[in-house]
DRENDO-1510 file (C-alpha; in Angstrom, 1 decimal, always signed):
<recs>
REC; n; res; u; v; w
REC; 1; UNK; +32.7; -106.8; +27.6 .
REC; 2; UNK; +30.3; -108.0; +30.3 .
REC; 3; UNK; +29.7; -111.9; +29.8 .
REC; 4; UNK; +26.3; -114.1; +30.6 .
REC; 5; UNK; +25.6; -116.8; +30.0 .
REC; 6; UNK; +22.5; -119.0; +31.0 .
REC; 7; UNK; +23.0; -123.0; +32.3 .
REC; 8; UNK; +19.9; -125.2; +32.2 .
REC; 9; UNK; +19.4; -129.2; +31.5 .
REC; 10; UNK; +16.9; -131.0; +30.0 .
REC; 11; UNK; +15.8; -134.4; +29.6 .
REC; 12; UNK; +15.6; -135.7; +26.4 .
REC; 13; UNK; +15.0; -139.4; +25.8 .
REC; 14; UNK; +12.8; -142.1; +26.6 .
REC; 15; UNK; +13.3; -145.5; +26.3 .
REC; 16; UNK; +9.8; -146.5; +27.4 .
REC; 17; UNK; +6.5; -146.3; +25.4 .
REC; 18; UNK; +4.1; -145.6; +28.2 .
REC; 19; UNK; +4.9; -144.6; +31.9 .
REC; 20; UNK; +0.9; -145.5; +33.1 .
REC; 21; UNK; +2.4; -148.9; +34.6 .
REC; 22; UNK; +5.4; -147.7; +36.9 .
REC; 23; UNK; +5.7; -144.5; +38.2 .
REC; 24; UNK; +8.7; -143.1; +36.7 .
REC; 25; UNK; +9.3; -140.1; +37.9 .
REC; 26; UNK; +12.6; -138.7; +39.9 .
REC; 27; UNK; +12.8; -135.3; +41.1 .
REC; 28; UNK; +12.4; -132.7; +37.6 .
REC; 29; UNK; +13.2; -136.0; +35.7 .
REC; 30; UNK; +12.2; -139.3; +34.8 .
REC; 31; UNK; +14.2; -142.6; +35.1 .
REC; 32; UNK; +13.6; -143.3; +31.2 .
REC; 33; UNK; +15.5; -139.7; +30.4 .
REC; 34; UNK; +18.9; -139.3; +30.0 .
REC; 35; UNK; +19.9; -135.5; +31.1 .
REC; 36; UNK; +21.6; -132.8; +28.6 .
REC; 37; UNK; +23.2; -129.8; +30.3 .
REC; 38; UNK; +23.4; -126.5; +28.4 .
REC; 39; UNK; +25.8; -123.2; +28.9 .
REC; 40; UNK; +25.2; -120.7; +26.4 .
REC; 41; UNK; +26.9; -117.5; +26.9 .
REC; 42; UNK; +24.3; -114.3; +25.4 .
REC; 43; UNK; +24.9; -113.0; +21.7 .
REC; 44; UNK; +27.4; -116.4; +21.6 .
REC; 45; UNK; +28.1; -120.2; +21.6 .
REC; 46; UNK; +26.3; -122.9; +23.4 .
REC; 47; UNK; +27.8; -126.2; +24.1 .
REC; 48; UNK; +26.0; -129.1; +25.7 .
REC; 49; UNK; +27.1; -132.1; +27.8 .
REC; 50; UNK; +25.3; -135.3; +28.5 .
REC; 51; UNK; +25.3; -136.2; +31.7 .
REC; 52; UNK; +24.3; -138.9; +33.9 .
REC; 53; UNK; +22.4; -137.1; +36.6 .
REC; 54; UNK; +21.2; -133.6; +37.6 .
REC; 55; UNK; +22.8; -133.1; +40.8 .
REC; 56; UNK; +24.8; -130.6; +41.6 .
REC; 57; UNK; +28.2; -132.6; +41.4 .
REC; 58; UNK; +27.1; -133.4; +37.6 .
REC; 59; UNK; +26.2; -129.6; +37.2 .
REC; 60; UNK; +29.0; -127.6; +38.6 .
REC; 61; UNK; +32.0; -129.6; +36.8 .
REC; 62; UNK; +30.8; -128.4; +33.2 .
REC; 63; UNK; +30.2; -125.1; +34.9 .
REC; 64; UNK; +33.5; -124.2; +36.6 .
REC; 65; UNK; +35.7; -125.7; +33.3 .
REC; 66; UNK; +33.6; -123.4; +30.8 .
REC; 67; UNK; +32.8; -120.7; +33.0 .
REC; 68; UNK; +35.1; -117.5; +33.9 .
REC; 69; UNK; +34.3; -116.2; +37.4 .
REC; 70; UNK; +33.8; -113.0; +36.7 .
REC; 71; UNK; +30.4; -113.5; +34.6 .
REC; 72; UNK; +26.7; -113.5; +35.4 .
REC; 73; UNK; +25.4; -116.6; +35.0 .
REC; 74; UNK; +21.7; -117.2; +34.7 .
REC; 75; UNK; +20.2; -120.4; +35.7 .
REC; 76; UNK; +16.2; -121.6; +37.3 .
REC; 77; UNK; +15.7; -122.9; +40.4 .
REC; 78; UNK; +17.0; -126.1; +40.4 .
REC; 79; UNK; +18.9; -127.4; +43.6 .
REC; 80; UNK; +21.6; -128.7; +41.3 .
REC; 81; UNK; +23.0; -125.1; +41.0 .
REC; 82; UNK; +23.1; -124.6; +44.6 .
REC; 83; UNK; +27.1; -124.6; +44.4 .
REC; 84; UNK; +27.6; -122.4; +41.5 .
REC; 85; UNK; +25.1; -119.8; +43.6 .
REC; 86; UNK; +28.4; -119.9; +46.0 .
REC; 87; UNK; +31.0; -119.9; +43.4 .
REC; 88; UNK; +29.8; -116.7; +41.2 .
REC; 89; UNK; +29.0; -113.7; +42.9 .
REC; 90; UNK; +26.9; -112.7; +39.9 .
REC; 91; UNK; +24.5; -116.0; +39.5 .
REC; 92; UNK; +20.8; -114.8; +39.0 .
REC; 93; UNK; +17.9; -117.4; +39.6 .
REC; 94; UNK; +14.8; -117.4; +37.7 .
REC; 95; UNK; +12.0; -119.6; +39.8 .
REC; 96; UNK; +9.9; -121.0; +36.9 .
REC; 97; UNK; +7.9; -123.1; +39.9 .
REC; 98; UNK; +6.4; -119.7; +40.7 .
REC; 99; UNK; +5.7; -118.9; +37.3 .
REC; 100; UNK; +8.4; -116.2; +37.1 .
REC; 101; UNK; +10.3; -116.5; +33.8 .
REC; 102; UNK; +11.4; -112.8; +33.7 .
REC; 103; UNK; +12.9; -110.9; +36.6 .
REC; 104; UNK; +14.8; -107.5; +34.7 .
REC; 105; UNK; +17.9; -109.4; +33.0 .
REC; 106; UNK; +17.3; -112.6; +34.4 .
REC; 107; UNK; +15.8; -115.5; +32.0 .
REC; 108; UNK; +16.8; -118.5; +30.5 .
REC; 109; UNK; +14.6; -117.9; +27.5 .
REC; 110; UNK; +17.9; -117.8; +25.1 .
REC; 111; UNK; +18.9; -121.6; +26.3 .
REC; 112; UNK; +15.3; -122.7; +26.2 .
REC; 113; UNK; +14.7; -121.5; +22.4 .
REC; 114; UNK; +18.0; -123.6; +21.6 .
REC; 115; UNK; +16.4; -126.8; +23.4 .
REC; 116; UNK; +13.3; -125.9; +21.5 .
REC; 117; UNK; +14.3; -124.5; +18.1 .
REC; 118; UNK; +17.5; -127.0; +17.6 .
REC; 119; UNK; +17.7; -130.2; +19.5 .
REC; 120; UNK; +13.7; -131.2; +20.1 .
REC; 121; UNK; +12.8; -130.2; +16.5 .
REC; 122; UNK; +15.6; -132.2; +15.0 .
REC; 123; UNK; +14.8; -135.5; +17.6 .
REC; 124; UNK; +11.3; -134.9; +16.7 .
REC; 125; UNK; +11.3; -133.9; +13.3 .
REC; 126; UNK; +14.4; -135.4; +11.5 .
REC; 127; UNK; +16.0; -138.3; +13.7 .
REC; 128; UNK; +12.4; -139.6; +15.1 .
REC; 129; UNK; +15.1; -141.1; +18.0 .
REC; 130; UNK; +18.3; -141.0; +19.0 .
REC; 131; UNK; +20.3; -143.8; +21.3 .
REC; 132; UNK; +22.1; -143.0; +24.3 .
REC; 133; UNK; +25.4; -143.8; +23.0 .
REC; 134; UNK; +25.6; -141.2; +20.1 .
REC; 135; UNK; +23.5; -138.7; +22.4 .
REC; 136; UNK; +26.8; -136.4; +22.7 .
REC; 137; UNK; +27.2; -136.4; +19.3 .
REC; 138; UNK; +23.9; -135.1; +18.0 .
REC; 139; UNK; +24.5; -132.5; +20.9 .
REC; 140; UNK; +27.3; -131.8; +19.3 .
REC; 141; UNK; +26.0; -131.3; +15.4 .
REC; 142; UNK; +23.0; -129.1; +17.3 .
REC; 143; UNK; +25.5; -126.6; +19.2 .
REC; 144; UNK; +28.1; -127.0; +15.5 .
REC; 145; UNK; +24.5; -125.3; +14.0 .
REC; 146; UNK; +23.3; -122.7; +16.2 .
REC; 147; UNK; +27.0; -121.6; +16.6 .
REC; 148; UNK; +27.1; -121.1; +12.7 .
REC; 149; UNK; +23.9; -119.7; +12.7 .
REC; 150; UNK; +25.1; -116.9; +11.0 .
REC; 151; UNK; +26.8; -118.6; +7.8 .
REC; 152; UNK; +25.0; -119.4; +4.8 .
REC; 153; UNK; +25.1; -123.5; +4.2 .
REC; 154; UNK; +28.5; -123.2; +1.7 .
REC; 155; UNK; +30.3; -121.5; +4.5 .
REC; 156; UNK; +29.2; -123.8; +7.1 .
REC; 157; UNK; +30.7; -126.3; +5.1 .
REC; 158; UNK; +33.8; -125.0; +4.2 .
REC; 159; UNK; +34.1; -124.2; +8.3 .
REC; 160; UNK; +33.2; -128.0; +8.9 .
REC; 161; UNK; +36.0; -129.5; +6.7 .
REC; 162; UNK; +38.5; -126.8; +7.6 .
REC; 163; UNK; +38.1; -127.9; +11.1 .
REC; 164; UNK; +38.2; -131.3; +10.4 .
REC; 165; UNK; +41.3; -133.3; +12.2 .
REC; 166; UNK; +40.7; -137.0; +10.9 .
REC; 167; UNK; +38.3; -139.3; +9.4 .
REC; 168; UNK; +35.7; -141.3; +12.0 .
REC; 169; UNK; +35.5; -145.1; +10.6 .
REC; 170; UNK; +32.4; -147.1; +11.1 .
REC; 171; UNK; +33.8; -148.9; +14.1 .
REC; 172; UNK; +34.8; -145.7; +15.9 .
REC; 173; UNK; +30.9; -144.6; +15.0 .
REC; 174; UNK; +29.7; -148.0; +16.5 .
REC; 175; UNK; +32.0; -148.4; +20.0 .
REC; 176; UNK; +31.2; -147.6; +23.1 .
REC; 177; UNK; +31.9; -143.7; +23.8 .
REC; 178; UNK; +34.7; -142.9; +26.6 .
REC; 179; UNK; +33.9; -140.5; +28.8 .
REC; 180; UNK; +35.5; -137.2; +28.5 .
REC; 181; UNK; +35.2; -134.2; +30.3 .
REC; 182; UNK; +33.2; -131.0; +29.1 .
</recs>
């Protein structure tokens, strides 16, 4: 079985109103973002980290602990992937500065539906907002949904509670998040 997956981040939240009074902007990003990294392997999963930056030390972590050497991994231009370029012989780049989104297998088109179809329709659409602190865990209900894409609602349920290890109380829900790794 040949395995590819596809890495990209986006930017997803902004704690500002307007950004016509301070110029904002960093790099692909803006200060008032906080940045999501994605890994979703072709025809399977997708799990997302929050992360605090888009360099490549951020970017390579989540990368290396999810990632088996031997794949092709497919990722955009970005200089944050300049180290995974080194690690995996099979790392395909798709320059969307140039306007090239397709070159023969390479595209991040799968990764890009999931930030479009599943997390920035449910911000948008259902939450309105979503804090910082409980960012992960949104990230998380998005990946538990498009990785159980295929069940109906009953057995997505039934999967949920199977897999469920404890109860969350309210003060758990309302603490400040330790980091943990991808």
């Amino acid at each position: 079985m040949r395995l590819s997956l596809e890495a990209r981040t986006r930017t997803v939240i902004r704690t500002r109103k307007s950004r016509t009074h301070k110029k904002l902007e960093i790099g692909r990003s803006f200060k008032d973002k906080t940045p999501v990294m994605g890994i979703l392997q072709r025809g399977g999963c997708v799990v997302c980290k929050v992360i605090d930056n888009t360099t490549y030390k951020q970017l390579t972590g989540p990368v290396l602990r999810k990632v088996k050497l031997s794949a092709t991994v497919y990722s955009d231009e970005w200089q944050g992937y300049k180290l995974i370029n080194k690690v995996y012989k099979k790392h395909h780049v798709v320059d969307h500065g140039h306007g090239i989104y397709v070159n023969g297998g390479a595209y991040t088109n799968t990764i890009e539906a999931f930030w479009s179809n599943y997390c920035k329709r449910s911000i948008n659409g259902t939450y309105s907002w979503i804090s910082r602190k409980h960012m992960q865990r949104y990230f998380d209900e998005f990946s538990f949904r498009y990785n159980t894409n295929d069940m109906d609602e009953n057995e997505r349920f039934h999967y949920f509670t199977a897999n469920c290890r404890r109860r969350i109380t309210y003060n758990e829900v309302i603490s400040r998040p330790k980091k943990a790794a991808i």
